[in-house]
C-alpha positions in Angstrom: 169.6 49.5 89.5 165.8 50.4 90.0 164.2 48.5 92.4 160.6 49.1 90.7 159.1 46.0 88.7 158.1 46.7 85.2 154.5 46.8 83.9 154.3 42.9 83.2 156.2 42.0 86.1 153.6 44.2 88.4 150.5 42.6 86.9 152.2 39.6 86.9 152.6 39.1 91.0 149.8 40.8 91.2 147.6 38.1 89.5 149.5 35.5 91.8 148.1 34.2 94.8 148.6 37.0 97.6 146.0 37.8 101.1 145.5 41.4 100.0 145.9 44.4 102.3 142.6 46.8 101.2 143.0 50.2 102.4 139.5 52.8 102.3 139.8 56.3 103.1 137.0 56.6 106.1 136.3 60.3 107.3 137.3 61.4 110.2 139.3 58.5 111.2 142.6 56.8 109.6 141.6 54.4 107.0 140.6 51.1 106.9 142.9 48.4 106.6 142.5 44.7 106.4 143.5 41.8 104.9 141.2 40.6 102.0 141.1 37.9 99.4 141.2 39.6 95.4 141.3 38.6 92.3 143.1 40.0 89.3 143.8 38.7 85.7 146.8 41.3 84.0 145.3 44.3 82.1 142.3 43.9 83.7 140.2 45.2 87.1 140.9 44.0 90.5 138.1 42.3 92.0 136.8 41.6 95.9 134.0 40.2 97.3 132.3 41.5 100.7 129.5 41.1 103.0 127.4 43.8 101.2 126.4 45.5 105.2 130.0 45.3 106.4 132.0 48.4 107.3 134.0 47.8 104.2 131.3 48.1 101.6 129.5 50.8 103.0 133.3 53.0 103.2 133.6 51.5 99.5 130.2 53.1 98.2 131.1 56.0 100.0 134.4 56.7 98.9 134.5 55.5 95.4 137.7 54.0 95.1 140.2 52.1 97.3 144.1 50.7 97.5 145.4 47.2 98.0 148.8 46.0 98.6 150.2 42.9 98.1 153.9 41.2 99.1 155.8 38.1 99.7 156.0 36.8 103.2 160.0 35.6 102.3 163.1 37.2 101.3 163.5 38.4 99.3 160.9 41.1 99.6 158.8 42.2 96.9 155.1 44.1 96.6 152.3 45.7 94.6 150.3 48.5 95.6 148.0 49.5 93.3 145.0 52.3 93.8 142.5 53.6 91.8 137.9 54.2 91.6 135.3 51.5 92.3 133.8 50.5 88.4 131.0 48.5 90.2 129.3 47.4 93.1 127.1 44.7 92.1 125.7 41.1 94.1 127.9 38.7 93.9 127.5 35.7 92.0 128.1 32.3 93.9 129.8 30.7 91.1 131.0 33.6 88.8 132.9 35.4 91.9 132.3 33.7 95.1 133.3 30.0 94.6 136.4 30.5 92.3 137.8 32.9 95.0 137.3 30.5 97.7 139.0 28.1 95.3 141.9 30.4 94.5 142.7 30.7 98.7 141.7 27.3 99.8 141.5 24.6 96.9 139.2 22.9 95.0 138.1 20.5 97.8 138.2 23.1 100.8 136.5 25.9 98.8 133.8 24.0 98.0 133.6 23.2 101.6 134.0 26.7 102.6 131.1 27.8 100.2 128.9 25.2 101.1 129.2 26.3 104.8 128.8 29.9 104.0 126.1 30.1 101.5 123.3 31.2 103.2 125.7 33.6 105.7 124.8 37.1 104.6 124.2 38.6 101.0 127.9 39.8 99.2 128.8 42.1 96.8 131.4 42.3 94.4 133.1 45.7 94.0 135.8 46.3 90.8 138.2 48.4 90.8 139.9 49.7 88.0 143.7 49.9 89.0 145.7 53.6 88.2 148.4 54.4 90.3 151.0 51.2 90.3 153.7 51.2 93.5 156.0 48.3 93.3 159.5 47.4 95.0 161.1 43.8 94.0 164.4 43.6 96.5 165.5 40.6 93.8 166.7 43.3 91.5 
């Protein structure tokens, strides 16, 4: 029996609450990967927020597109890796992106605590990313 989720099984987990592993080619080096808070609603893009001068969004503009990989922490094992280009790098919006992802990770209460406490940190972006190579494994199967 495959061990590969279907297409509404993959969008599925993916859309559930996971810490993202974000992976951008860099040149000249290996790439760079670290764990990241997403969002993603089925059929649609995947979506991360940044500190628009960090490492990661300046690879992002650079290379165009990126990979993230998702898994459970338990047995047993399952995980999404999905890949495909950067749709848009735009500011982020403090209550369109930035406050419902705090509230996805944290809750409503510590979110809002975390966003108050953050606000005025450094200027974000948002970068989408329109997902077109799928990788899964669900050991359930």
């Amino acid at each position: 029996m495959p061990l590969t989720m279907t297409k509404q099984e993959r969008e599925r987990f993916l859309a559930d609450l996971h810490v993202g592993i974000i992976s951008i080619p860099e040149e000249g080096r290996g790439p760079l990967t670290v764990p990241i808070w997403y969002s993603y609603e089925p059929g649609g893009e995947l979506r991360v927020v940044t500190a628009r001068t960090s490492r990661k969004a300046q690879l992002l503009q650079r290379a165009g597109r990126f990979s993230l990989c998702a898994q459970t922490e338990t047995s047993p094992y399952k995980y999404v890796s999905v890949e495909g280009p950067v749709v848009a790098i735009e500011p982020a919006d403090l209550e369109r992106d930035r406050r419902p992802l705090a509230r996805r990770y944290f809750g409503a209460e510590l979110g809002d605590r975390y966003i108050e406490s953050t606000r005025d940190l450094v200027g974000n972006v948002l970068v989408r990313m329109r997902p077109q190579r799928w990788l899964t494994v669900d050991y359930a199967k």
